[in-house]
N, C-alpha and C positions, 0 to 999 in steps of 0.2 A: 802200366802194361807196355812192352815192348812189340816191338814190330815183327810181321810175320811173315814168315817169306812163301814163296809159293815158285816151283822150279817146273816149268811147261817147257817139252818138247817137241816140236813140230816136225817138219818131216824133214828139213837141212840145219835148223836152228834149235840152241834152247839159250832159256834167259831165267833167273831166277831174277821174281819179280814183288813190290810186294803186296800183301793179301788184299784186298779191298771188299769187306762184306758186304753179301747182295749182289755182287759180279760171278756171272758166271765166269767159269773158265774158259771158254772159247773170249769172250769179250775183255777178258785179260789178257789172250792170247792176241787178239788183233788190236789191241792197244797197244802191244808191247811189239808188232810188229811180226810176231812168231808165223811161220808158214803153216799154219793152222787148217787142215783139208776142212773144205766145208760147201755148204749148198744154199743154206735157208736159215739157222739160226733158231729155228721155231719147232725142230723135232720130228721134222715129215721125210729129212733126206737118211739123216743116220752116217752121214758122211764125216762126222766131228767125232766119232764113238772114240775112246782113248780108254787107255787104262789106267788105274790110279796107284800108283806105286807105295806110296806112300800118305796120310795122311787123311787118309777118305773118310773118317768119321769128324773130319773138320769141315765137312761140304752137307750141304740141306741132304733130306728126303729124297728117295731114285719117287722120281714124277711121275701120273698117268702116259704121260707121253715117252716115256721112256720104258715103262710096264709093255707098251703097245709096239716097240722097236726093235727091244734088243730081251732074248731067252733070262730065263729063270739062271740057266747057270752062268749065263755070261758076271753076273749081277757077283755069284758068287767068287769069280775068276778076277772081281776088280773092275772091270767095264760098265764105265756111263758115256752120256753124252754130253760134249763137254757144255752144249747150246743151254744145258737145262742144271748141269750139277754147280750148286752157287755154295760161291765162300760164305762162312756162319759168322756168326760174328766170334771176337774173341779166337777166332781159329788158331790154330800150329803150325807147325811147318807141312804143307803139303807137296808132292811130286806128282805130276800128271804126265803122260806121254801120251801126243793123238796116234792112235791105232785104228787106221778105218779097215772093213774088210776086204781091200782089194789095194794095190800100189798104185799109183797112178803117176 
């Protein structure tokens, strides 16, 4: 099995990085240095929300906590959080981009 890449963009940086199952995407994102908006890690700020451009059926289950965060259509527009959406294993090539709702 070959290696998988995963391309996160943050709000001045992107890095194609690669996959590591069980990491979320934000902890990919600050491993790899990515200017990643964020607050808490743990799904209470919503400030990580991104959109998944590509590859999204490569990432776990959208979480309780994320049911609790962010609308029904967001879900279907492509929008997780990146704190909670985790590489699967065996994944593909994924694209992420953090999209919070407000610029900062």
């Amino acid at each position: 099995m070959g290696k998988y890449m995963v391309e996160l963009t943050g709000r001045t940086k992107t890095a194609i990085v690669e996959a590591e199952a069980g990491k979320s995407v934000l902890e990919l994102a600050l491993k790899h240095d990515i200017d990643w908006l964020h607050n808490c890690k743990r799904a209470t700020c919503a400030r990580c929300r991104c959109i998944v451009e590509a590859g999204g059926e490569f990432l776990g289950d959208i979480t309780d906590a994320e049911w609790n965060r962010l609308e029904p259509e967001e879900f279907d527009e492509g929008y997780r959080l990146a704190c909670q959406a985790t590489i699967m294993p065996g994944a593909g090539e994924i694209s992420v981009r953090n999209k919070p709702y407000f610029k900062i």
